[in-house]
C-alpha positions as CSV (number, residue, x, y, z in Angstrom):
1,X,47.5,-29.0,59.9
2,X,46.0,-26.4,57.8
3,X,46.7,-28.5,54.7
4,X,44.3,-31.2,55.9
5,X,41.8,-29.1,56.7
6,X,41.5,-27.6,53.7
7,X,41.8,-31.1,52.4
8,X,38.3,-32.2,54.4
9,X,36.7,-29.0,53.5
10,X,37.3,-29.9,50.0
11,X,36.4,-33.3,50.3
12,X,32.9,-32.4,52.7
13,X,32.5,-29.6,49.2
14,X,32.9,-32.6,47.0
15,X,30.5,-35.3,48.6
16,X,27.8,-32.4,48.8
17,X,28.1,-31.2,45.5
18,X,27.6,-35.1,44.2
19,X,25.1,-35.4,46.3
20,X,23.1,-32.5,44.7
21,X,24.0,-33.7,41.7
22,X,22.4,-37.2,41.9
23,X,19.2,-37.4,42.9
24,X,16.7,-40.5,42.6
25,X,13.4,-40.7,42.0
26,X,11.3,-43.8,43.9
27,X,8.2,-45.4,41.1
28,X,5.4,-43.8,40.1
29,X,6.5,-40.4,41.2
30,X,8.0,-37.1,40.0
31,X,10.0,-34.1,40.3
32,X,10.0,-30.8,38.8
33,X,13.5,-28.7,38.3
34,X,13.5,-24.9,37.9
35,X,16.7,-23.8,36.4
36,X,16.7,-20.2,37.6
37,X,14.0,-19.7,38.8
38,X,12.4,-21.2,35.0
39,X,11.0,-24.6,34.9
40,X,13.3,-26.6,32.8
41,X,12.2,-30.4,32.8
42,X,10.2,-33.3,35.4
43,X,12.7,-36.2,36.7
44,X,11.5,-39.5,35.8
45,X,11.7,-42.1,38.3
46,X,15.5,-43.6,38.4
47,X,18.7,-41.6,38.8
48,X,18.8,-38.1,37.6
49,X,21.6,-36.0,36.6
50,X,21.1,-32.3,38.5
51,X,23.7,-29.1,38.5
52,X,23.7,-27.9,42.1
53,X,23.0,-24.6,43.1
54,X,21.7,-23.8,39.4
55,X,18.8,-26.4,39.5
56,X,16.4,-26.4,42.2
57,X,14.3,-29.7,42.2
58,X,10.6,-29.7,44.0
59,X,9.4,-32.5,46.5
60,X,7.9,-35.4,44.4
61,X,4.7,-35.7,43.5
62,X,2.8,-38.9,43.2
63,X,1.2,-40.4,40.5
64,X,-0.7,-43.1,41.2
65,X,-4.4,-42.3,41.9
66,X,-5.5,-41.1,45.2
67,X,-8.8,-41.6,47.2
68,X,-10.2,-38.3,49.0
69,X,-13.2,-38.6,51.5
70,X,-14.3,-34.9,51.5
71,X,-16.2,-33.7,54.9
72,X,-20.1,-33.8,54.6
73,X,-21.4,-30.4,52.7
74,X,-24.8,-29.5,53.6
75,X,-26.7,-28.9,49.9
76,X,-30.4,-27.3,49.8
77,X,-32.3,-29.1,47.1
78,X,-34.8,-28.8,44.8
79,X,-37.8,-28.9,47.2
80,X,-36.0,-26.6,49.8
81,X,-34.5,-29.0,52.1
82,X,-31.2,-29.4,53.5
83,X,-29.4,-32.8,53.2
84,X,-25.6,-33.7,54.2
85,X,-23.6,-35.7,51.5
86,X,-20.5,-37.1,52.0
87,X,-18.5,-37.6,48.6
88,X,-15.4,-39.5,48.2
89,X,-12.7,-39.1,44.9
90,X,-10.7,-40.9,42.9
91,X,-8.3,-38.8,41.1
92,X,-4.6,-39.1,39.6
93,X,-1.9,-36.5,38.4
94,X,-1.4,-36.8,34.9
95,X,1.0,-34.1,34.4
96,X,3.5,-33.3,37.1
97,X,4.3,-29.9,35.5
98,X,0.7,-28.8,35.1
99,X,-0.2,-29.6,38.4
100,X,2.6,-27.7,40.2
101,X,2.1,-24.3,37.6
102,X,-0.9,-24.1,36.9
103,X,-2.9,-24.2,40.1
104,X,-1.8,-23.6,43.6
105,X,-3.3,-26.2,45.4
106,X,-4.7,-29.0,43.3
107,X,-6.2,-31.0,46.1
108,X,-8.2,-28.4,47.9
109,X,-9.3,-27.4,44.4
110,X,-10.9,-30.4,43.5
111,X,-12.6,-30.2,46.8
112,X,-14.3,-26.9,46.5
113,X,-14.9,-27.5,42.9
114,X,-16.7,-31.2,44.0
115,X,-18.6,-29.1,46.9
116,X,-20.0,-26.5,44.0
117,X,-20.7,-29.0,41.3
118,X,-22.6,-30.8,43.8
119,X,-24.6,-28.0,45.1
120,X,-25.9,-27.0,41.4
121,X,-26.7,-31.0,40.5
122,X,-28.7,-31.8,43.9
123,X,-30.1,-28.2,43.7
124,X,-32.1,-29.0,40.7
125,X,-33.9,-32.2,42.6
126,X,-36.3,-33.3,45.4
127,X,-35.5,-35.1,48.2
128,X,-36.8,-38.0,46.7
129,X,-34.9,-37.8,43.3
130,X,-31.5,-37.1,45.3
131,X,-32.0,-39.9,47.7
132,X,-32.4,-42.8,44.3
133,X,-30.2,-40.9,41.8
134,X,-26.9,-41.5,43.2
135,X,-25.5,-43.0,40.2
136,X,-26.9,-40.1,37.8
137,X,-24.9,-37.4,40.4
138,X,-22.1,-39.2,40.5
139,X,-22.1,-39.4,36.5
140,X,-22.7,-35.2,36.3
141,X,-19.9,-34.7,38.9
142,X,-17.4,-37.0,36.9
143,X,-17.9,-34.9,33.8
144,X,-18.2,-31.7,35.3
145,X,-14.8,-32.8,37.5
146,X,-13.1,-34.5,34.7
147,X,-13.6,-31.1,32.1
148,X,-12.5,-28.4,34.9
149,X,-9.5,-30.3,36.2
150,X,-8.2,-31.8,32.7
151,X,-6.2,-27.9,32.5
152,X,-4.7,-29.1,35.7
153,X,-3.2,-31.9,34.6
154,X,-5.9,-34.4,36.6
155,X,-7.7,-36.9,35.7
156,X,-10.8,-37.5,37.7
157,X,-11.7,-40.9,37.5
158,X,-15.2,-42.0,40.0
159,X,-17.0,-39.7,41.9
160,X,-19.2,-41.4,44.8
161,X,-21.7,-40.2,47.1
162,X,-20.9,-42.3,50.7
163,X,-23.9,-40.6,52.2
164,X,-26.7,-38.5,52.0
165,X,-28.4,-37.9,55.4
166,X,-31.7,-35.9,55.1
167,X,-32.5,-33.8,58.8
168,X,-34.2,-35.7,61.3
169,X,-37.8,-34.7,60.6
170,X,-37.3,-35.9,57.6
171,X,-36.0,-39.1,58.9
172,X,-38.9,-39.6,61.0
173,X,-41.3,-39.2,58.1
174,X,-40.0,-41.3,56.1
175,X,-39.9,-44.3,58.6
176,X,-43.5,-43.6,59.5
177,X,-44.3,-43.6,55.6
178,X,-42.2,-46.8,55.1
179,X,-43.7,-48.5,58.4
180,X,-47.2,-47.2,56.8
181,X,-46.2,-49.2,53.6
182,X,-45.3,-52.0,54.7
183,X,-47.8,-52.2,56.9
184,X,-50.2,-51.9,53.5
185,X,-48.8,-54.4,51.7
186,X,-49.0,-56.5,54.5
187,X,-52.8,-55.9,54.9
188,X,-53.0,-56.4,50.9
189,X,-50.9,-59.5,51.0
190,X,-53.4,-60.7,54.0
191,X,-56.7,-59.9,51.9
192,X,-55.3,-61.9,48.8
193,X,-54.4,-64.4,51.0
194,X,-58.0,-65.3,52.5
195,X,-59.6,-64.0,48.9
196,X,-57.9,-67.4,47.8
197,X,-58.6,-69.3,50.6
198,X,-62.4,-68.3,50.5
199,X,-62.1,-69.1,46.7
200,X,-60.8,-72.4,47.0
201,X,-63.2,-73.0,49.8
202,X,-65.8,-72.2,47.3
203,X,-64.8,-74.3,45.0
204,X,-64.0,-77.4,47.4
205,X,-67.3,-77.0,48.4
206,X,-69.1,-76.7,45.3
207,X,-66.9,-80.0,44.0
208,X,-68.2,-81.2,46.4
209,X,-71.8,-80.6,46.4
210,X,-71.3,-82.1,42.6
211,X,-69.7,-84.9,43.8
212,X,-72.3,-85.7,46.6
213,X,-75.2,-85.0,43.9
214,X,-73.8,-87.5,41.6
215,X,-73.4,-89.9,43.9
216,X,-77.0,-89.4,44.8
217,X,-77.9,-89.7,41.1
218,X,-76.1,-92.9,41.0
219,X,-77.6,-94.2,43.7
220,X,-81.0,-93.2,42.9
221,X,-80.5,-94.5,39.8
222,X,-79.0,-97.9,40.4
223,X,-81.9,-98.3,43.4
224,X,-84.4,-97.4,40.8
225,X,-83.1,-100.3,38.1
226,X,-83.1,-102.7,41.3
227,X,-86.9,-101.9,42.0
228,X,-87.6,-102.3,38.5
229,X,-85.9,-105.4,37.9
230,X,-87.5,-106.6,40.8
231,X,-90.7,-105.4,39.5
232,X,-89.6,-107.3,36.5
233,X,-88.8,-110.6,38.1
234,X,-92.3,-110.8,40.4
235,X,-94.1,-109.9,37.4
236,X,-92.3,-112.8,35.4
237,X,-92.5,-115.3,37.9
238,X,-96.7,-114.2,38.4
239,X,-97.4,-115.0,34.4
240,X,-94.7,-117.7,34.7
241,X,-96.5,-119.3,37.3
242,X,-100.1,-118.3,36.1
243,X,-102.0,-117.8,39.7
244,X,-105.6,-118.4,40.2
245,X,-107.7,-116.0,41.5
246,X,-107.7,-117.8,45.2
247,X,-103.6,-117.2,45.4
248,X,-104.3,-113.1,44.8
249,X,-107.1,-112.9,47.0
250,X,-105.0,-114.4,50.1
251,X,-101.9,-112.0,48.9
252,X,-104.4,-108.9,49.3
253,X,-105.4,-110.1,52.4
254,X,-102.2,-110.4,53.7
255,X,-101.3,-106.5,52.2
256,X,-104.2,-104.9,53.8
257,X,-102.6,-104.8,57.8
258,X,-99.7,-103.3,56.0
259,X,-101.6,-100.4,54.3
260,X,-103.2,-99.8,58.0
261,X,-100.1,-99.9,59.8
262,X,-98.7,-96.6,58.4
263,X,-98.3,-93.6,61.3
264,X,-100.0,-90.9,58.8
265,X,-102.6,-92.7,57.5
266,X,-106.1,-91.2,58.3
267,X,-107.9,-92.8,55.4
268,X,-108.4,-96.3,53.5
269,X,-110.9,-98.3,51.9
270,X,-111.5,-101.5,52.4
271,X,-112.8,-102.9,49.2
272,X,-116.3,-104.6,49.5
273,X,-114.9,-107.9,47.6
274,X,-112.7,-109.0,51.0
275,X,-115.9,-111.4,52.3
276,X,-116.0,-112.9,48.5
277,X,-112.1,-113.4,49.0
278,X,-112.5,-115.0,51.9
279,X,-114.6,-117.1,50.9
280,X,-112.7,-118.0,48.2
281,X,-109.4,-118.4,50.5
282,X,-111.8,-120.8,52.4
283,X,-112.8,-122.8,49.9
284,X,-109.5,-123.5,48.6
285,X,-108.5,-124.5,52.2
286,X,-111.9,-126.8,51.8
287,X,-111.4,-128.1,48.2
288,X,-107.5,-129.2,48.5
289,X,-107.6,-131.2,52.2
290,X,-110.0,-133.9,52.8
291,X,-113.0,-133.0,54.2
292,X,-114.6,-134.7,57.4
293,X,-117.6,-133.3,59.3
294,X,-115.2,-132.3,61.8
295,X,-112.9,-130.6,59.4
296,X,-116.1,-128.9,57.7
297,X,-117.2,-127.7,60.3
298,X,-113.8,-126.5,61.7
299,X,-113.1,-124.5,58.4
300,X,-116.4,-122.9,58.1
301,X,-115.6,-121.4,61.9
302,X,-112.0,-120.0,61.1
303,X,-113.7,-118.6,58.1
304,X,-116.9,-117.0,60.1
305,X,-114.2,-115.7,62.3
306,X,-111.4,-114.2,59.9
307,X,-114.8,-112.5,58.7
308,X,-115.6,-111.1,61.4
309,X,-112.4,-110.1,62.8
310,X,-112.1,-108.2,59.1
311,X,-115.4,-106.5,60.1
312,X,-113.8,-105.2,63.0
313,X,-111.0,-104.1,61.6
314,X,-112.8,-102.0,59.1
315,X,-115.2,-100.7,62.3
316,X,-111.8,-99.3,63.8
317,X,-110.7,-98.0,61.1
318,X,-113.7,-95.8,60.2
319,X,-113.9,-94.9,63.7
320,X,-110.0,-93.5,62.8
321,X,-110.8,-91.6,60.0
322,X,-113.7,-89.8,61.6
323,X,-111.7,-89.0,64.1
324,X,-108.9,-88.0,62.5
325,X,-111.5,-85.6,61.1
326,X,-113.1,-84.3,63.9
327,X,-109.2,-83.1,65.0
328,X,-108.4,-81.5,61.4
329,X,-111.7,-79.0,61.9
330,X,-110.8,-75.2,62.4
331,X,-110.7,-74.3,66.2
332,X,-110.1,-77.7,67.5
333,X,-106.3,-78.7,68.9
């Protein structure tokens, strides 16, 4: 009985000391061994060969890069206001050995070194600078990072800025100043707007008034050549047809009710040769037909009356005129 207990103790010793002995080491991480109390090598992912209870191997530490979202750090800048920014980094271990020895806690290092580095770049800009230069501070922390840590055996690879979130004054302002701007362009963009519209109205119109006056021209013009052709073809057909003197005097008679008829005429002459005309008119009636006694006598009557009825008309018409006169004298209505 004692025999096979000392025979499980030995083989409990056995399975424990291989155990020590072999240890594995998952991808993309890695182990430091102290030999001791000395560092004496880092396991490389696989299986590694230890002595147990002369080496002592540390919990892994991963390699592959790693994303920290810091807690928002109030930072006073340039202009003496306080802003909250929110930073998130991307880092990776590049040396197991440096990372375990020569700084205690690289993780909360890189924290409070990002927190400092960020206070000295956003102190040395406004509000306004910080707010549009995120790329420019996240360029000064990476090389301000990237130098400090390198000793630590870290590689800092981006720097961002999630959020900077000015106090709520602030906040206010700059809505109210936004709203203002828009609210200018806006007005600008409206004034432009009906400039152009008035413009083109303008010149609409005036195209317009162009087109209308050279269509007036036109039509002045081609009205003008149709009275003068006109002009032309009476004047042709009178010397074509040579008239006697007996033809003009009955067209002048004939004009003469015309030039009376107007609404603004106060004056006119009638010429002193409309009884010789007359006459003549009735002595071409006389000369052409065949005259009886009865048609003599006839014609002289139409002609004594046309005379008189002439002779009246020009009585009337005086009488016009000296009215129109008597109403055109100063005081009268």
């Amino acid at each position: 009985m004692e025999l096979l207990i000392v025979a499980v103790v030995i083989a409990l010793l056995v399975v424990f000391t291989v155990f020590r002995t072999v240890r594995i080491v998952p991808q993309a991480r890695a182990r430091n061994v102290e030999r001791l109390g000395r560092y004496s090598r880092t396991l490389q992912p696989g299986m590694n060969y230890v002595i147990p209870f002369v080496d002592r191997v540390y919990p892994p530490i991963d390699l592959r890069e790693q994303v920290v979202s810091f807690q928002p750090q109030p930072v006073i800048t340039e202009d003496n206001l306080v802003v909250e920014i929110d930073t998130v980094l991307y880092f990776q271990v590049t040396d197991p050995r440096s990372a375990a020895y020569e700084i205690a806690s690289y993780l909360q290092a890189v924290e409070q070194l990002t927190v400092t580095t960020l206070r000295n770049v956003v102190g040395s800009m406004d509000l306004e600078k910080t707010l549009t230069s995120r790329d420019t501070i996240n360029s000064q922390l990476r090389g301000v990072l990237d130098e400090a840590t390198g000793k630590w055996g870290i590689r800092v690879n981006r720097v961002e800025i999630k959020a900077i979130d000015p106090p709520k004054t602030i906040k206010d302002a700059m809505e109210k100043q936004m709203r203002a701007e828009r609210d200018k362009r806006a007005a600008i963009l409206g004034a432009e707007g009906q400039r152009q519209s008035q413009i083109l109205t303008a010149e609409g119109d005036k195209q317009a008034a162009v087109l209308r006056a050279e269509g007036n021209r036109t039509a002045q013009i081609l009205k003008a050549e149709g009275e003068a052709k006109a002009i032309e073809a009476v004047f042709q057909a009178v010397h074509r047809n040579d008239p006697d003197p007996k033809l003009l005097a009955y067209q002048y008679l004939q004009t003469l009710p015309q030039l009376a008829a107007g609404p603004n005429n106060t004056f006119f002459v009638i010429p002193s040769e409309v009884t010789s005309a007359l006459q003549g008119v009735s002595r071409a009636f006389t000369e052409v037909l065949p005259r009886s006694p009865a048609t003599r006598e006839a014609t002289d009557r139409i002609a004594d009356e046309a005379a008189a009825e002439v002779a009246r008309a020009a009585d009337a018409a005086a009488e016009a005129v000296a009215d129109a006169a008597e109403a055109e004298k100063p005081g009268r209505k």
